[in-house]
C-alpha positions as CSV (number, residue, x, y, z in Angstrom):
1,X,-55.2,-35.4,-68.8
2,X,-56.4,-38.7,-70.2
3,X,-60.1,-39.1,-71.0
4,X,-60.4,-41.4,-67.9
5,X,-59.0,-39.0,-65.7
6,X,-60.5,-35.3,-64.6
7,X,-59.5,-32.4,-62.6
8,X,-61.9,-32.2,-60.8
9,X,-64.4,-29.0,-61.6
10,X,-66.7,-27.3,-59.4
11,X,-68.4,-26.6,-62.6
12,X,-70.5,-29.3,-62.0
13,X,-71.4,-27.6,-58.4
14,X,-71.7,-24.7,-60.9
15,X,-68.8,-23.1,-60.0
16,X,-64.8,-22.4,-61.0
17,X,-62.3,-25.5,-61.5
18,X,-60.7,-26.7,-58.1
19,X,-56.9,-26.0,-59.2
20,X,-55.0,-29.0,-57.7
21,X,-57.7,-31.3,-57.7
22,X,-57.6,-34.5,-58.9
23,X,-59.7,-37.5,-59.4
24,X,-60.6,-40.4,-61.4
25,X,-61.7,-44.3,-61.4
26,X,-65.2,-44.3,-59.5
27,X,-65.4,-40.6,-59.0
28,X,-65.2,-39.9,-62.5
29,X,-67.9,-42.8,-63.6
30,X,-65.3,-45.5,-64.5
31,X,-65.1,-48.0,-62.2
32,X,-63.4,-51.5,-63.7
33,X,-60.0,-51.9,-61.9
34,X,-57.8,-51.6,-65.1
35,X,-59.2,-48.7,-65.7
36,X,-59.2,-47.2,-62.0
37,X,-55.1,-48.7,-61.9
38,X,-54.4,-46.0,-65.4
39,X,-56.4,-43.5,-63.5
40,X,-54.6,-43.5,-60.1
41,X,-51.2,-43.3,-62.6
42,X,-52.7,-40.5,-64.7
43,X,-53.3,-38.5,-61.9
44,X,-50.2,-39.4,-59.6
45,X,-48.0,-37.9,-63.2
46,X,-50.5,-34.5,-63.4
47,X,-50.1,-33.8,-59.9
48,X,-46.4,-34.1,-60.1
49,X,-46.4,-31.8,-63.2
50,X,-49.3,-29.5,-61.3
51,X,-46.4,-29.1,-57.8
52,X,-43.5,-28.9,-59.8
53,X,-45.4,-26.0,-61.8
54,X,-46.1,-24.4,-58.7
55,X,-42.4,-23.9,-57.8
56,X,-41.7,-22.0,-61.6
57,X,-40.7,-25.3,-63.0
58,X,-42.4,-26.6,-65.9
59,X,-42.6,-30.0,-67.0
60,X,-43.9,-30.0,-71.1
61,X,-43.9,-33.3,-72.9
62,X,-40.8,-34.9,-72.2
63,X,-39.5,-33.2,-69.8
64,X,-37.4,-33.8,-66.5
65,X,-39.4,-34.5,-63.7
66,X,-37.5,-32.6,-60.9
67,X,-39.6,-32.9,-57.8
68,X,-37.3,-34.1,-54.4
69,X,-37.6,-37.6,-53.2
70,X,-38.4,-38.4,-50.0
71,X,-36.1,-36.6,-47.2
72,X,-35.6,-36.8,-43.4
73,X,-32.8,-35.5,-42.1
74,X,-30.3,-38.3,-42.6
75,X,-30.5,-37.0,-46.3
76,X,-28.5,-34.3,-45.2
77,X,-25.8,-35.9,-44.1
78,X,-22.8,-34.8,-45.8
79,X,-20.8,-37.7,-46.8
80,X,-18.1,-36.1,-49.1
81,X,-14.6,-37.0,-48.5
82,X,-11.2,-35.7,-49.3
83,X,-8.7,-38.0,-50.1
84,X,-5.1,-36.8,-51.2
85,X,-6.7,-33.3,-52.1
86,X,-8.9,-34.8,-53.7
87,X,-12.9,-34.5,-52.6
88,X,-15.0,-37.3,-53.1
89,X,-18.6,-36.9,-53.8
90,X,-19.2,-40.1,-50.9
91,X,-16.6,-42.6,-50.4
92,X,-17.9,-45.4,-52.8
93,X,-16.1,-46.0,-55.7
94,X,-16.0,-48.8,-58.6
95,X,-12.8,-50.8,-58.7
96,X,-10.8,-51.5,-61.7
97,X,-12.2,-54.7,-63.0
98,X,-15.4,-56.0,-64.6
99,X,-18.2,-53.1,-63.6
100,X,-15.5,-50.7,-65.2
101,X,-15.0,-52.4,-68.4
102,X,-16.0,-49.5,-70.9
103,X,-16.5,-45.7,-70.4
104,X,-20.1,-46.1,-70.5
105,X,-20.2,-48.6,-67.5
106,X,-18.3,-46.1,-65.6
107,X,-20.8,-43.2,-67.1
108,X,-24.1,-45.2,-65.6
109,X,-21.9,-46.0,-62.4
110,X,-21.7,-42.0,-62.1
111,X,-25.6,-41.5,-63.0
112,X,-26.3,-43.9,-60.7
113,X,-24.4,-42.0,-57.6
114,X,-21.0,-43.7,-57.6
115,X,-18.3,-41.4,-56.2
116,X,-15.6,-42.3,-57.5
117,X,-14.5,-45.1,-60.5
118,X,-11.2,-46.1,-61.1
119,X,-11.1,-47.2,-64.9
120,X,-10.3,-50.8,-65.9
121,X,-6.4,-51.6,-66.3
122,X,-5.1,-50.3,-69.6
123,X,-1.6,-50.7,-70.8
124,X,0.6,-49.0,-73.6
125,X,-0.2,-50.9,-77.2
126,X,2.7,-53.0,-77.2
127,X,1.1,-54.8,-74.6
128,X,-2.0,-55.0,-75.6
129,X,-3.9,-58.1,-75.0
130,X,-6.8,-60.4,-75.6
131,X,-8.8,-62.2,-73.0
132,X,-10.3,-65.6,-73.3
133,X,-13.5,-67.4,-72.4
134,X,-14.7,-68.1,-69.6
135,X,-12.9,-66.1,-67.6
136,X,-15.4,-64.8,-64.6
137,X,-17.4,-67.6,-62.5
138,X,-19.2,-68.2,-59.2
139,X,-17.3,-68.9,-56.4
140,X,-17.2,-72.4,-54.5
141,X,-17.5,-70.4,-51.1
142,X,-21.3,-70.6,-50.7
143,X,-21.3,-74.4,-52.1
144,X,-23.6,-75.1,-54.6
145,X,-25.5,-71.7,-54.3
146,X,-26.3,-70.0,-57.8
147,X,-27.7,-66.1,-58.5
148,X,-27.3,-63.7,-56.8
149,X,-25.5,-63.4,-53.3
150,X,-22.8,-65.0,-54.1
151,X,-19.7,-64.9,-51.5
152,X,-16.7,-65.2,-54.2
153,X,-16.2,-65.3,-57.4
154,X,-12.7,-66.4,-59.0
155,X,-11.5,-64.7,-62.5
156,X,-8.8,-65.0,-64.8
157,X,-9.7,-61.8,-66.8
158,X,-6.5,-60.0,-68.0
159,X,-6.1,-56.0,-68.1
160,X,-8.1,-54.1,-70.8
161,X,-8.3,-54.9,-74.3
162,X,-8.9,-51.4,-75.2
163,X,-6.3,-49.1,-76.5
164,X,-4.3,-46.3,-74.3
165,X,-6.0,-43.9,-76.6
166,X,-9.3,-45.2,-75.7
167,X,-9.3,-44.7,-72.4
168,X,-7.4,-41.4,-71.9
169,X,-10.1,-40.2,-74.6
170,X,-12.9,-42.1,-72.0
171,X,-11.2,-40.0,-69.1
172,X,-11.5,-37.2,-70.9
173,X,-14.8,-37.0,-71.9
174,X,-15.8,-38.6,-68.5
175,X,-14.5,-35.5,-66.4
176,X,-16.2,-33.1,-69.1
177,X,-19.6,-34.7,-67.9
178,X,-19.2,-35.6,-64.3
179,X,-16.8,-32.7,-63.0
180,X,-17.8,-33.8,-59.6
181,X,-17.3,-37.2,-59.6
182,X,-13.4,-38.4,-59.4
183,X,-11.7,-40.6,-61.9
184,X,-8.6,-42.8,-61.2
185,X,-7.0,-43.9,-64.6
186,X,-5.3,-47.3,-63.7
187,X,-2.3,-48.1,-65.6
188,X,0.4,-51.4,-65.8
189,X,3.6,-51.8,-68.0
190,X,6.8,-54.0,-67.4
191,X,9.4,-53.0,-65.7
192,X,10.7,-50.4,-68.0
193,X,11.0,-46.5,-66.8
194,X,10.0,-45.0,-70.2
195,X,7.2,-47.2,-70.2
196,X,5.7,-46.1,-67.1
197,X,6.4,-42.2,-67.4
198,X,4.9,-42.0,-70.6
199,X,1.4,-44.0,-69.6
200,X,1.7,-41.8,-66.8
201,X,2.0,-38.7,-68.4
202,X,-0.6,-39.6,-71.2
203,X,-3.1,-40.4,-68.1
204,X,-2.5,-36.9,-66.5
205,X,-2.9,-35.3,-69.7
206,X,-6.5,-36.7,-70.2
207,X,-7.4,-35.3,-66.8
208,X,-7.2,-38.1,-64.4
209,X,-7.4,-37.2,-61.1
210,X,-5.6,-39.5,-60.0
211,X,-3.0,-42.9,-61.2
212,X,-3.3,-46.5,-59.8
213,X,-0.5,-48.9,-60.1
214,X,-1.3,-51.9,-61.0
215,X,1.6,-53.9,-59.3
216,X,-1.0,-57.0,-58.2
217,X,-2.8,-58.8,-61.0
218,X,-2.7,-62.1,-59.5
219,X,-2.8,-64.4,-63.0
220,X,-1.3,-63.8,-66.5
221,X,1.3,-60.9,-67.9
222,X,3.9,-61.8,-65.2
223,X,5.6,-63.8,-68.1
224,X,6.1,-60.1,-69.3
225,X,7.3,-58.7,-66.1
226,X,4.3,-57.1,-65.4
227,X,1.4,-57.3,-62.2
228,X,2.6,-59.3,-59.8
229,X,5.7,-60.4,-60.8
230,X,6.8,-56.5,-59.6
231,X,4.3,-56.2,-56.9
232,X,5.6,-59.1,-54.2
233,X,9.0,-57.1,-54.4
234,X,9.2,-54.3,-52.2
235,X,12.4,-52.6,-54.3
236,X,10.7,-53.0,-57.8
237,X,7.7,-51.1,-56.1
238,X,9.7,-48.7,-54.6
239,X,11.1,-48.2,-58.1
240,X,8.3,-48.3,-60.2
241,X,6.5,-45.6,-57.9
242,X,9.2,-43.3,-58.1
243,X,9.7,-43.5,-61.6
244,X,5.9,-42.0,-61.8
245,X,6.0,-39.8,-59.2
246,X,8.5,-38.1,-60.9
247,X,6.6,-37.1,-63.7
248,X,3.2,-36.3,-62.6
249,X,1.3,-34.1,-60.3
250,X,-1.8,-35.6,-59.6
251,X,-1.8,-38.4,-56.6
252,X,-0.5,-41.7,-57.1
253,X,-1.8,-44.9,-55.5
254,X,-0.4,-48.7,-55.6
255,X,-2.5,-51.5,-55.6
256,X,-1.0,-53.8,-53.3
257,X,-1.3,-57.7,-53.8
258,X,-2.5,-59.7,-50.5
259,X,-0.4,-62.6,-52.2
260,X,2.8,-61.7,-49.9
261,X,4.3,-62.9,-46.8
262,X,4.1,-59.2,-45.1
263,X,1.7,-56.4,-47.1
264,X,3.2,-53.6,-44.9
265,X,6.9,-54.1,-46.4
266,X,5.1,-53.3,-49.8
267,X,2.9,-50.7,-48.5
268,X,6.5,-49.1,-47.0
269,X,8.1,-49.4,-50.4
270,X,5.3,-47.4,-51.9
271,X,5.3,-44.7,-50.1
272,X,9.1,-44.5,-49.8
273,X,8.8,-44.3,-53.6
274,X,6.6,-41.1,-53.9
275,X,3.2,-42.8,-53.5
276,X,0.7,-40.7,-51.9
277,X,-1.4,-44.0,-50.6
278,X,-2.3,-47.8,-51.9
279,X,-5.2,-49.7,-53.0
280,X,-5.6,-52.4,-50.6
281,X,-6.0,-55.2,-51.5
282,X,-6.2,-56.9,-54.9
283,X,-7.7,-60.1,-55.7
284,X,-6.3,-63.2,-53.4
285,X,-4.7,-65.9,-55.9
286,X,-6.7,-69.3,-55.6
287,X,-7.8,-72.1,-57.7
288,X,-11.4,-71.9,-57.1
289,X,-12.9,-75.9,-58.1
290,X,-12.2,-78.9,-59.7
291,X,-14.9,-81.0,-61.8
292,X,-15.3,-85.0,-60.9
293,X,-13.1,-85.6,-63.9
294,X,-10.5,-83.3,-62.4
295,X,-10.5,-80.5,-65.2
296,X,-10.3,-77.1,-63.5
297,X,-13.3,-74.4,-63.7
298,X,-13.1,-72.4,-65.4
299,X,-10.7,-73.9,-68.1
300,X,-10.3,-72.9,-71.7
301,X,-9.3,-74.7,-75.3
302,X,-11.4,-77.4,-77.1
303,X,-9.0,-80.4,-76.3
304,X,-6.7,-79.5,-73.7
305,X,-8.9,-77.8,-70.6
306,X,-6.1,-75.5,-69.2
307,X,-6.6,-72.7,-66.7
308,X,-4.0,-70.4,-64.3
309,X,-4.5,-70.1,-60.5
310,X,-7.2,-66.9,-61.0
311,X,-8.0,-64.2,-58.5
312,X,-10.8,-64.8,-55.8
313,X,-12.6,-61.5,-55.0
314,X,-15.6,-61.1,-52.8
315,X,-17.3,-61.5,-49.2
316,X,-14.8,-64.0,-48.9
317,X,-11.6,-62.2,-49.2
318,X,-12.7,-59.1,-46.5
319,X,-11.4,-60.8,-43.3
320,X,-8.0,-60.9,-45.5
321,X,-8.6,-56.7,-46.7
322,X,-9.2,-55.9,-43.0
323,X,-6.3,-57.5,-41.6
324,X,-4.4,-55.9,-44.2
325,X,-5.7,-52.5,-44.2
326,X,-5.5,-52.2,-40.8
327,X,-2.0,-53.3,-40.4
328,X,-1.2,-50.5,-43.1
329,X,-2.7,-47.8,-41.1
330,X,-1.5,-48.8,-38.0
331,X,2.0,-48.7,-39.4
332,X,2.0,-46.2,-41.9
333,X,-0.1,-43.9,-40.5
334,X,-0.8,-40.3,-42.6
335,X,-1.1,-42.9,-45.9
336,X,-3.9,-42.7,-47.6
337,X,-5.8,-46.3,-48.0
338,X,-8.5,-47.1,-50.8
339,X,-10.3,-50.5,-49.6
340,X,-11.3,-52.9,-51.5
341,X,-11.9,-56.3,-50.8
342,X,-15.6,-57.6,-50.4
343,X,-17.2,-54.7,-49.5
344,X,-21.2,-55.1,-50.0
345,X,-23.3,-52.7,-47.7
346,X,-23.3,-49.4,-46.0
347,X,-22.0,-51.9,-42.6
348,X,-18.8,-53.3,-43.9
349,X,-18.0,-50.2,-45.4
350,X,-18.1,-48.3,-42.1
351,X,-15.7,-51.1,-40.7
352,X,-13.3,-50.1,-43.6
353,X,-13.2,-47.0,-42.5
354,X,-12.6,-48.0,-38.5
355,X,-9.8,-50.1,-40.1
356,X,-8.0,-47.6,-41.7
357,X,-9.3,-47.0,-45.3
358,X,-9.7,-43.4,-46.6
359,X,-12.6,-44.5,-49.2
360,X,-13.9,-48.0,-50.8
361,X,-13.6,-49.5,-53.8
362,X,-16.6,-51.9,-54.9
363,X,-16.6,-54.6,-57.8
364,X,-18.3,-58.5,-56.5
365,X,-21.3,-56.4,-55.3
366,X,-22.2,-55.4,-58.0
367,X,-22.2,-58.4,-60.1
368,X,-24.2,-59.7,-57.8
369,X,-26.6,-57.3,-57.8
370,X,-25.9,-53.8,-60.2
371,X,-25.1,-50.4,-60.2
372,X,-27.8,-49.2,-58.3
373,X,-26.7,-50.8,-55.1
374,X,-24.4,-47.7,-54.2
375,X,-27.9,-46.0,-53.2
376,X,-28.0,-48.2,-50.1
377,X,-24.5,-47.9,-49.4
378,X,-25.3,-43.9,-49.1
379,X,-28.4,-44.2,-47.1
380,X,-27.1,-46.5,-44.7
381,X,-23.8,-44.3,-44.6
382,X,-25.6,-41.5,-43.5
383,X,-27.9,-43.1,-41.3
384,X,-25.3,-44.5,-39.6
385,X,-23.3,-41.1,-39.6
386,X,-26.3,-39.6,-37.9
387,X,-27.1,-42.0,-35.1
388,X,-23.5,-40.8,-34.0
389,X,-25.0,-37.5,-33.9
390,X,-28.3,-37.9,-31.5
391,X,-26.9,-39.5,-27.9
392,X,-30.6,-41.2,-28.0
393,X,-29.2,-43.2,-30.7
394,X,-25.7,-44.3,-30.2
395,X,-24.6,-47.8,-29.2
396,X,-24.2,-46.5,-25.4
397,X,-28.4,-46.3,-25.9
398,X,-28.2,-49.7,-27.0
399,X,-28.4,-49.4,-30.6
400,X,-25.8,-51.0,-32.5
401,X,-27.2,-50.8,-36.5
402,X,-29.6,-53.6,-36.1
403,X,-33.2,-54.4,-34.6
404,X,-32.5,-56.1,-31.4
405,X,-33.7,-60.0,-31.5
406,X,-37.1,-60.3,-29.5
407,X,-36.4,-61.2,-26.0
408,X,-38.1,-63.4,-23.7
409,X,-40.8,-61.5,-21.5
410,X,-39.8,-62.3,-17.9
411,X,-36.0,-61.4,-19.1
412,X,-37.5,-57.6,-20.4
413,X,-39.3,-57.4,-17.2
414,X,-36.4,-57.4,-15.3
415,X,-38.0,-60.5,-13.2
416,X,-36.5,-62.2,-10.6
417,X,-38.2,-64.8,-11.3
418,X,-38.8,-67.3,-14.4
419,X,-41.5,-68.8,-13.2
420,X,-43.7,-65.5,-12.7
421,X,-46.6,-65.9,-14.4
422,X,-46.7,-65.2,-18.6
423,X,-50.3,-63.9,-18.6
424,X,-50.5,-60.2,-17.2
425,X,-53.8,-59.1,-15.1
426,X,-54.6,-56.4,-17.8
427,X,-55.5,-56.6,-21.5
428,X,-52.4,-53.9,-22.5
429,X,-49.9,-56.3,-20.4
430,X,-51.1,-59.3,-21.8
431,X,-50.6,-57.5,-25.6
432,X,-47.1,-56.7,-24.5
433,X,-46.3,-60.1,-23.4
434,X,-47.6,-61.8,-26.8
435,X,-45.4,-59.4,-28.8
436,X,-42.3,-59.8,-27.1
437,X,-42.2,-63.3,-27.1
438,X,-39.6,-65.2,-29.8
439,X,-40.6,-66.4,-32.7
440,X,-39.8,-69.7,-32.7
441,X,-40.5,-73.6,-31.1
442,X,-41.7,-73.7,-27.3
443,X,-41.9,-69.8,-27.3
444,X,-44.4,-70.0,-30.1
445,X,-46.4,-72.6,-27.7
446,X,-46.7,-70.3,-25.0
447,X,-47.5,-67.1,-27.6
448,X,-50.3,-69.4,-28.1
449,X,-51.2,-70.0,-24.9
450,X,-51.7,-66.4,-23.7
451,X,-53.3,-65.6,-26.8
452,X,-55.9,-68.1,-26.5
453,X,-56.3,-67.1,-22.7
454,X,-56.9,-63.3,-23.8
455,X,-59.3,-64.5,-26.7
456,X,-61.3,-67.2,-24.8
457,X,-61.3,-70.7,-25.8
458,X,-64.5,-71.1,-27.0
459,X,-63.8,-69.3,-30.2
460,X,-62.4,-72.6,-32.4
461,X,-62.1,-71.1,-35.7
462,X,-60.7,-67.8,-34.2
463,X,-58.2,-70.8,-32.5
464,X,-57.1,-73.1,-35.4
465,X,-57.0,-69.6,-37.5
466,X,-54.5,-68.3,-35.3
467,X,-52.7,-71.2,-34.6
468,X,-52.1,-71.5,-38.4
469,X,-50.4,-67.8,-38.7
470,X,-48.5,-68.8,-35.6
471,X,-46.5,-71.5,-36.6
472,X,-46.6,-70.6,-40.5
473,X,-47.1,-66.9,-41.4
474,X,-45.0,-66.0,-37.7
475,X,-47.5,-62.8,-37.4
476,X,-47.6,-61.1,-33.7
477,X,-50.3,-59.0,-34.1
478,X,-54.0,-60.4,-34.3
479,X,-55.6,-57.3,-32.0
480,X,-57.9,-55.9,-34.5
């Protein structure tokens, strides 16, 4: 170890080092706290290398360390899902759009603990195009609210600008490194047959596990035919997916536009077509704000601000992607649903799943936040997966995913009566009542109150001290 961290010997009790021993600051004669703070992170790193040592695993300089997190039981909850044949590592995956840009996005998606990704939009080179700035902003749903936390945001992003050969090459190495995780290869072309079957073969040659139609881009290409212009008619779908289906093995999924008058119509038309289920839903075609001098945002061009009705994605859209999925499982049911549509935490995506959906796709969440958030989504997945498990913990036991508010104290008595008195005989009851009490106006009076009456009045500073933390810091427990 470092100079200003020991073992420490029996040596200097005259005897053999203490294997697994550790200490440092005071204990070792240094005692200034920057040099105590490099101690205590000396040690915690050699007693990491000393366990994981100890189970035949060494750690030299630059090694992996490989010891196992914290674990409870609800770490071994199994969260894997099978979808179309395929099996899913957990059911959160990265849409196609901005957090799957690249094949390296997608790669730290995976490393961070991402199921599934399904790869940004990529087209055959004849369609290849380029995208213009600023295309992504904050939504106008949480007013004039900036960072992160954001409820929408609107885009007017087109497909990929990279090359068919880029991504089938992405896929390919992708599924060479990450056998486990799934990859979805989303493709788009006109309405042309040859079009589609060869993007679709090319996919399946990669390795994709699986195709996504893009029949939905809300904004741009439709003057080619292409996006939505074929996805709010049910026969062009029905067409389009058979034309794939045809050709390919691997399951095929539509991603359905919520811009239509009835989503299950399209939904029908898919699977009539060969589909084996639909990505529901896409963005939700909006104009998101307006400046004081009435140019649009976001707008492009130096003289002439122009812009195109955009797609709105976020917190905002889910009421819309529930109604939807669930009317597409309700009607078609045995067809497999991917959700997407302002899914943030471990809670919405479990009412996906009541609603219908097979597995969740993710994209506003993580611009709000980053790639790391999928490790609450599993956690809370698996928590929740496991209170279903213990009868102690289900909702019939009055647990419903989140800590009850505080309640008043006659009401968690049971009392008849309102008027009983606050301030129990003994000094356990009288702790109970203070704790229970809300945290907020009259009931923060009458916290005080029995407080004060447990304490004795004669203490002033212990009174205006408390009253302070009260009213400002809101802390319950002043017993010690």
């Amino acid at each position: 170890g470092s100079s200003s961290m020991k073992r420490c010997s029996s040596a200097a009790r005259g005897g053999a080092d203490a294997a697994g021993v550790f200490a440092g600051g005071d204990l070792v004669g240094h005692g200034t706290t920057v040099e105590a703070a490099n101690d205590g992170k000396t040690a915690a790193w050699h007693m990491h290398a000393y366990v994981q040592r100890k189970h035949g695993v060494a750690l030299a300089d630059g090694g992996v360390p490989r010891m196992p997190l914290f674990c409870t039981p609800i770490d071994a909850v199994d969260v894997s899902v099978d979808v179309c044949g395929m099996r899913l590592p957990n059911p959160f995956g990265l849409a196609s759009a901005t957090p799957c840009t690249s094949a390296a996005m997608i790669r730290r998606a995976f490393e961070a603990g991402w199921g599934f990704a399904v790869t940004k939009t990529y087209s055959l080179d004849k369609d290849l195009v380029t995208n213009v700035s600023p295309r992504i902003v904050r939504g106008s749903t949480s007013n004039h609210h900036f960072g992160p936390h954001q409820s929408s945001f609107l885009n007017i992003e087109l497909i990929s600008e990279k090359t068919a050969a880029y991504w089938c090459r992405a896929v390919r190495e992708l599924k060479r490194d990450f056998p486990a995780h799934v990859v979805i290869a989303s493709i788009m072309c006109s309405f042309n047959q040859d079009d589609w079957q060869r993007l679709a073969r090319q996919s399946e040659a990669a390795g994709a596990d699986a195709l996504e139609l893009n029949l939905s881009c809300p904004h741009g290409m439709g003057e080619k035919g292409m996006g939505l212009a074929c996805g709010q008619n049910p026969e062009l779908v029905r067409q389009i997916c058979q034309w794939v289906s045809a050709v390919v093995s691997i399951p095929v999924f539509a991603k359905l536009t919520p811009n239509v008058t009835e989503i299950v119509a399209i939904a029908q038309a898919a699977r009539d077509g060969g589909a084996h289920g639909c990505t529901a839903i896409n963005t939700v075609s909006g104009l998101m704000s307006l400046k004081p001098n009435a140019e649009p945002w976001p707008a492009v061009g130096h003289t002439a601000r122009m812009t195109t009705y955009g797609g709105v994605s976020g917190n905002a859209t889910r009421p819309i992607a529930l109604r939807d999925i669930s009317n597409i499982a309700r009607k078609l049911p045995g067809f497999a649903i991917l959700g997407a549509g302002g899914v943030d935490s471990a809670d919405v995506a479990v009412q996906f799943l009541h609603a219908g959906a097979s597995a969740v796709q993710v994209c506003s969440a993580v611009q709000n936040q980053d790639f790391t958030v999928v490790q609450d989504y599993i956690t809370g997945l698996q928590a929740y997966l496991y209170m279903q498990s213990r009868a102690d913990l289900q909702e019939a036991a009055g647990w419903t995913g989140q800590s009850p508010p505080p309640r008043d104290a006659a009401a968690a008595r049971g009392a008849a009566d309102a008027s009983a008195p606050l301030v129990a005989a003994s000094t356990a009851d009288s702790h109970s009542e203070y704790v229970n009490w809300a945290h907020f106006e009259v009931a923060a009076g009458a916290r005080l109150r029995i407080v004060v009456s447990y304490r004795g009045a004669a203490d002033l500073y212990w009174r205006f001290a408390h009253t302070y933390s009260l009213y400002v810091v809101g802390s319950t427990r002043h017993f010690d």
